[in-house]
C-alpha positions as CSV (number, residue, x, y, z in Angstrom):
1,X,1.4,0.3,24.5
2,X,-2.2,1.5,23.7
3,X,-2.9,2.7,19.6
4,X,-3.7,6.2,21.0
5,X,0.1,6.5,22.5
6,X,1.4,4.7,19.5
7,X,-0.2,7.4,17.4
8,X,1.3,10.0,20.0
9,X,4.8,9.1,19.3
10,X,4.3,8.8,15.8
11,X,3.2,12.2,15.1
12,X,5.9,13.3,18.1
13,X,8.8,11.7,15.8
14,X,7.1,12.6,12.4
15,X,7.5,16.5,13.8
16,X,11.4,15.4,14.6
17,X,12.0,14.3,10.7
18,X,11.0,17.2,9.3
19,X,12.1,19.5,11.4
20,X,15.5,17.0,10.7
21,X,14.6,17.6,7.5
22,X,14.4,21.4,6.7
23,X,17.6,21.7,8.7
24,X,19.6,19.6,6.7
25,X,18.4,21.5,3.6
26,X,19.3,24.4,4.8
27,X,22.9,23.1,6.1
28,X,23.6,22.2,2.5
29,X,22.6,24.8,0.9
30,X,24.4,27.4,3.5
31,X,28.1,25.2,3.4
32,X,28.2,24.0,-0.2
33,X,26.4,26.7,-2.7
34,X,28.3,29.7,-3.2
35,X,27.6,33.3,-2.3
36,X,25.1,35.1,-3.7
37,X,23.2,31.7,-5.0
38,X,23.6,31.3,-8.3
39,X,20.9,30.6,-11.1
40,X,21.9,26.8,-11.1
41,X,21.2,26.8,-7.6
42,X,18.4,28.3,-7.5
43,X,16.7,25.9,-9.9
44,X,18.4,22.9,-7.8
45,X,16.2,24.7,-5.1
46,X,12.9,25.4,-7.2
47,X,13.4,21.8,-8.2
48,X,13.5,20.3,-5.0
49,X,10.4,21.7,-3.8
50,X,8.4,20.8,-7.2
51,X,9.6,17.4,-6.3
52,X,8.0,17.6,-2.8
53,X,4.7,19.1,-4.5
54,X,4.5,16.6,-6.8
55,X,5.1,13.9,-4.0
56,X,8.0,12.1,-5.8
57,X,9.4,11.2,-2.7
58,X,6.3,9.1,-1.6
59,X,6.2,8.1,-5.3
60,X,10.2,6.5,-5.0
61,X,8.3,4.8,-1.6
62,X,6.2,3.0,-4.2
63,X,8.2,1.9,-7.0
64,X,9.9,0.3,-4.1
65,X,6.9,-1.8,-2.9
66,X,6.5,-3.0,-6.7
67,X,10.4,-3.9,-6.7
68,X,10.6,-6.1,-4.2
69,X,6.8,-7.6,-5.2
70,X,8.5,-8.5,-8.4
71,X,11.4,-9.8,-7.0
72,X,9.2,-11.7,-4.9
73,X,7.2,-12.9,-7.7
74,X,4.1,-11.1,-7.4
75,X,1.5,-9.5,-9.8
76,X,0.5,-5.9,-9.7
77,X,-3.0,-5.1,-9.3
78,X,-2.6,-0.9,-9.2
79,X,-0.4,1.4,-8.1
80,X,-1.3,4.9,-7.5
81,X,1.8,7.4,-8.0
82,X,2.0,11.0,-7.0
83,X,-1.3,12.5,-8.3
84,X,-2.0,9.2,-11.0
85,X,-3.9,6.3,-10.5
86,X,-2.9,3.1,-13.1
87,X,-5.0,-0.1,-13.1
88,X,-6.0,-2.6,-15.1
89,X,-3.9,-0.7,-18.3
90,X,-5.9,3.0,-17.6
91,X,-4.1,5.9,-16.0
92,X,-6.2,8.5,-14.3
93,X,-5.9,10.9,-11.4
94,X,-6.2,9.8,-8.1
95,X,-7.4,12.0,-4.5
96,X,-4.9,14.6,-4.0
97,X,-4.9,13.7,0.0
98,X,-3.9,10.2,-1.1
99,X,0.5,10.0,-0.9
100,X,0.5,6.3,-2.9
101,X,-0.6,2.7,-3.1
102,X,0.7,-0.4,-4.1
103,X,-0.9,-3.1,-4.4
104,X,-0.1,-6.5,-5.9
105,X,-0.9,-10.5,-4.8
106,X,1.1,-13.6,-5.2
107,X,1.1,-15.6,-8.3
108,X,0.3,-18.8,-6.4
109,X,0.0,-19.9,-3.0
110,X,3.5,-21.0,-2.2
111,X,5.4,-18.7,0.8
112,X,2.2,-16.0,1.0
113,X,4.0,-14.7,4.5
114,X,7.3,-14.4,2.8
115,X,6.5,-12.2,-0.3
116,X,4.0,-10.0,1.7
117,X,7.0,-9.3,4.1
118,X,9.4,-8.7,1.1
119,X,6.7,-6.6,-0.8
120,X,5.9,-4.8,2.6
121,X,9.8,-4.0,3.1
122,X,9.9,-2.7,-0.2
123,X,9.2,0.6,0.0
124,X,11.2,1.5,3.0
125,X,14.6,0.0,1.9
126,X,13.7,1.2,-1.4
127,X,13.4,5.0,-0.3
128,X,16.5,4.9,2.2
129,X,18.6,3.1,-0.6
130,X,17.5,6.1,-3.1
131,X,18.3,8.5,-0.1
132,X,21.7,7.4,0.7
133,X,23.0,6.8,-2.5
134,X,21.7,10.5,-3.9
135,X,23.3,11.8,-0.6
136,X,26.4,9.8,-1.2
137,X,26.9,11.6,-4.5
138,X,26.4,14.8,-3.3
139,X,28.9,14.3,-0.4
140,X,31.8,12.4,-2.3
141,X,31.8,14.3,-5.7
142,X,32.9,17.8,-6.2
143,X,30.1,19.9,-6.0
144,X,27.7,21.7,-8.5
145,X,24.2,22.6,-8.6
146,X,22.9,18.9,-9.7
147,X,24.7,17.5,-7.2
148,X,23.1,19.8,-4.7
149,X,19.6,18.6,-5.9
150,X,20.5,15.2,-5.4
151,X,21.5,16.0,-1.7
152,X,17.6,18.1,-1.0
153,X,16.2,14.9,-2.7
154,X,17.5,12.7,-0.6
155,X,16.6,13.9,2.5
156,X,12.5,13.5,1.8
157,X,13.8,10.1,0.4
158,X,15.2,9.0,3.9
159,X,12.3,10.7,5.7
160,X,10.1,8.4,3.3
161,X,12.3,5.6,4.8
162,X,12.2,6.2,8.0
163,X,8.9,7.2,8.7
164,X,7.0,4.2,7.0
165,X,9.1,1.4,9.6
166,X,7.8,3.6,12.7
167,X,4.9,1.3,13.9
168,X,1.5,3.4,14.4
169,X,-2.4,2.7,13.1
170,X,-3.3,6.1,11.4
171,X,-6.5,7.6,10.0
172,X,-5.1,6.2,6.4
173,X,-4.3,3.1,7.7
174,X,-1.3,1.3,9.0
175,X,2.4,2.3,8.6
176,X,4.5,-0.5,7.1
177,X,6.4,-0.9,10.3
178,X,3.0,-1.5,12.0
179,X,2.1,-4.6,9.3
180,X,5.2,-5.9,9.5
181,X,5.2,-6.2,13.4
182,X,1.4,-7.6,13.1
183,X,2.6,-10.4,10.5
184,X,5.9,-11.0,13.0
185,X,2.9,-11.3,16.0
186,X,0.5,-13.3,14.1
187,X,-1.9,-10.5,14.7
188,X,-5.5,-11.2,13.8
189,X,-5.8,-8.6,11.3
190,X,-2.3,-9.4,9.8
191,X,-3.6,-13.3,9.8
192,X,-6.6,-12.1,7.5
193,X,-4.9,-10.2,4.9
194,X,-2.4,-13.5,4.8
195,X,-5.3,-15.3,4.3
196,X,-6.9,-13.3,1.5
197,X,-3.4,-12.7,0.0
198,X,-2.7,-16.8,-0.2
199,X,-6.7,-17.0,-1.4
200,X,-5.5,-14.4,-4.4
201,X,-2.4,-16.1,-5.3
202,X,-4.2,-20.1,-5.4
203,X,-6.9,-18.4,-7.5
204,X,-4.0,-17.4,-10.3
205,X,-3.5,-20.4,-11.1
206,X,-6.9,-22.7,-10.1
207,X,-10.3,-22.4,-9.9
208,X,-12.5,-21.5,-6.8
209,X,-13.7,-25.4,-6.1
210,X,-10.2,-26.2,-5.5
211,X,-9.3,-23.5,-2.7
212,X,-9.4,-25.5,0.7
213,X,-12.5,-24.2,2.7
214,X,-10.4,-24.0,5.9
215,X,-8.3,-21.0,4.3
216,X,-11.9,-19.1,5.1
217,X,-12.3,-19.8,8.7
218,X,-10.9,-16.6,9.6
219,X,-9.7,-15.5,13.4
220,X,-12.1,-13.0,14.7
221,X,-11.7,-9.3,13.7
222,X,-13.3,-6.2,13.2
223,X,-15.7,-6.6,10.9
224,X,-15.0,-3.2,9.7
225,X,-11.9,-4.1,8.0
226,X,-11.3,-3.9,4.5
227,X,-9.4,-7.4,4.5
228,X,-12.5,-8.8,6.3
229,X,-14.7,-7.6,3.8
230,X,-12.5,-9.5,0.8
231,X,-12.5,-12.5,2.5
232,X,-16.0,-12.5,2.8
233,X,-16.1,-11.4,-0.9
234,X,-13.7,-14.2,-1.8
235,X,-16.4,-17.3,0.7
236,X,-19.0,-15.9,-1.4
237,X,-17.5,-16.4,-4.9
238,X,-16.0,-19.8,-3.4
239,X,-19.3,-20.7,-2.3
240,X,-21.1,-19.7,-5.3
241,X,-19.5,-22.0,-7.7
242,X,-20.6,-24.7,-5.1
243,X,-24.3,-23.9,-4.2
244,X,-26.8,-21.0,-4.6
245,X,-28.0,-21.8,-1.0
246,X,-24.5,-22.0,0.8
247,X,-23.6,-18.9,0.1
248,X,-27.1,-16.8,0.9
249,X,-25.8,-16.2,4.5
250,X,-22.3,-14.7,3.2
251,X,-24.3,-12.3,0.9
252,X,-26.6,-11.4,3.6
253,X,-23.5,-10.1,6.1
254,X,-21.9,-8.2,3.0
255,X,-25.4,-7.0,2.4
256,X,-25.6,-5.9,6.2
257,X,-21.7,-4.1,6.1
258,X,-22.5,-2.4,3.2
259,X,-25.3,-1.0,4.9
260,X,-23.3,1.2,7.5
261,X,-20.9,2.5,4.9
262,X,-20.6,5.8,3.0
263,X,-19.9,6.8,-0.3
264,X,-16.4,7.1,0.6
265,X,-15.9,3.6,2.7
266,X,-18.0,1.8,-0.1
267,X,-15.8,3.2,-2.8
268,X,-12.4,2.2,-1.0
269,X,-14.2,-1.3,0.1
270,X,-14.8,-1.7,-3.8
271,X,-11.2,-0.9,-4.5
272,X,-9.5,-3.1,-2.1
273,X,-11.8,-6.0,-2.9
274,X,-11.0,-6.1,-6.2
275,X,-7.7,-5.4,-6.3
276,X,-7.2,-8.1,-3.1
277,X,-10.8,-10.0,-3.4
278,X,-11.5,-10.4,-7.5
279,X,-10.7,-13.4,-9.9
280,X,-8.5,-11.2,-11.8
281,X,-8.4,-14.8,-14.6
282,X,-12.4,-13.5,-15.8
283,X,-11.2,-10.0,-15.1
284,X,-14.5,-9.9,-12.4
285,X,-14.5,-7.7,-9.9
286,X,-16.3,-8.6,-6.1
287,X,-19.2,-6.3,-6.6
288,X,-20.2,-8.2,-9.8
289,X,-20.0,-11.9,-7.4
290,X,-22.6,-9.8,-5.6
291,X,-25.0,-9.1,-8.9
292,X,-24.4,-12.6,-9.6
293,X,-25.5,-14.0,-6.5
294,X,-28.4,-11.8,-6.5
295,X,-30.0,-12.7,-10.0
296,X,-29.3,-16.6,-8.7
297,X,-31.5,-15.9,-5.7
298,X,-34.0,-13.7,-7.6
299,X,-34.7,-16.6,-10.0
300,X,-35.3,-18.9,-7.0
């Protein structure tokens, strides 16, 4: 099955959840809150759509990725949630066409495939937990107006769910189902992040001259990728604390990426990279690997 017709069915099934979704709003409000709507319920109502403005649902989605990272003993880098953006101890806003990010790497190099999978599946069992249990409550107790939020906020939590295991490549990136099934596959792409991921976890606990070279000797991939770019980051810095020299060509294809990129691409490369690519020990990120190199070869 092509990307384009993955994308088609997507879209096609992300139409049939909300849809799903409005309908079942409007089923419990029509069945359960009394006649004329009362001010609780009316708040409950209010409520739930401040919720969906404020993207908590999406927001529940990441909390759930940092869970099960945690659980799987992993280290947060950032996390963007809702309309914030916290890294490295600051909190600031974020793009408001950006739902949420999570990102984290392992603490060492033991079971990288493992924990990525866990921290991957995070999120989606996170939001349809969230989403059955608030629906649970709303269905089992006797009703009242919290109770009725608590059943409108759990169907955006399920939708959350649902909608992130569907396997498609979008604009944003790929859907959680979509990594998963490229990790299960041994996709190239999937194989690279593994790679940087395992890199990022060694580098917690030693230093770069002790990474083995082979974990560099990617599969071949679009060199457009963001994981491609961080494992070239990541040969550079390894190949930096070896020799000046060696790691001249590496610059030179970073040098050459960067090249085609706009302000946009080159601001989320520098993101990802040093959230996925930096030697978070010094607290350096990529970018200054690259400054580093190029004094080295200035001095020359």
């Amino acid at each position: 099955m092509s990307g384009r017709t993955k994308r088609t069915l997507y879209n096609i099934t992300d139409i049939g959840l909300w849809i799903g979704m409005i309908a079942g709003a409007c089923l419990m409000l029509y069945f359960s809150a009394p006649r004329p709507l009362g001010a609780g319920e009316w708040t409950a109502w209010f409520l739930f759509l401040a919720a969906i403005l404020l993207r908590l649902p999406a927001a529940v989605h990441e909390i759930g990725h940092l869970l099960f990272g945690w659980l799987a003993g992993m280290k947060c880098a950032g996390v963007t949630l809702s309309y914030l953006r916290i890294s490295d101890g600051r909190v600031g806003f974020t793009n408001p066409n950006f739902a949420g990010a999570a990102e984290m790497y392992p603490k060492n190099g033991k079971g990288t495939k493992g924990k990525v999978v866990l921290f991957t599946l995070g999120g989606a069992l996170f939001s349809l937990a969230a989403g059955g249990v608030l629906l649970a409550l709303f269905l089992v107790f006797p009703y009242s107006a919290g109770l009725l939020f608590c059943g409108l906020f759990s169907l955006p939590c399920l939708y959350e769910g649902v909608r992130a295991l569907l396997p498609a490549e979008l604009p944003a990136g790929k859907t959680d189902g979509a990594v998963l099934l490229g990790i299960l596959n041994r996709s190239p792409e999937e194989e690279v992040m593994l790679r940087v991921m395992r890199a990022q976890g060694l580098l917690f606990r030693l230093p770069f001259s002790e990474i083995p070279e082979a974990l560099f000797d990617a599969p071949v991939v679009r060199e457009d990728l963001p994981a491609y770019h961080a494992l070239l980051f990541l040969k550079m810095q390894w190949q930096l604390d070896a020799d000046v020299g060696a790691a001249e060509p590496t610059f030179g294809r970073l040098k050459s990426l960067e090249a085609y990129m706009d302000d946009g691409e080159r601001a989320e490369l520098g993101r990802y990279a040093a959230a996925f690519g930096g030697d978070f020990r010094k607290k350096k990120s990529p970018f200054q690997g690259v400054r580093m190199l190029e004094e080295k070869l200035n001095a020359k």
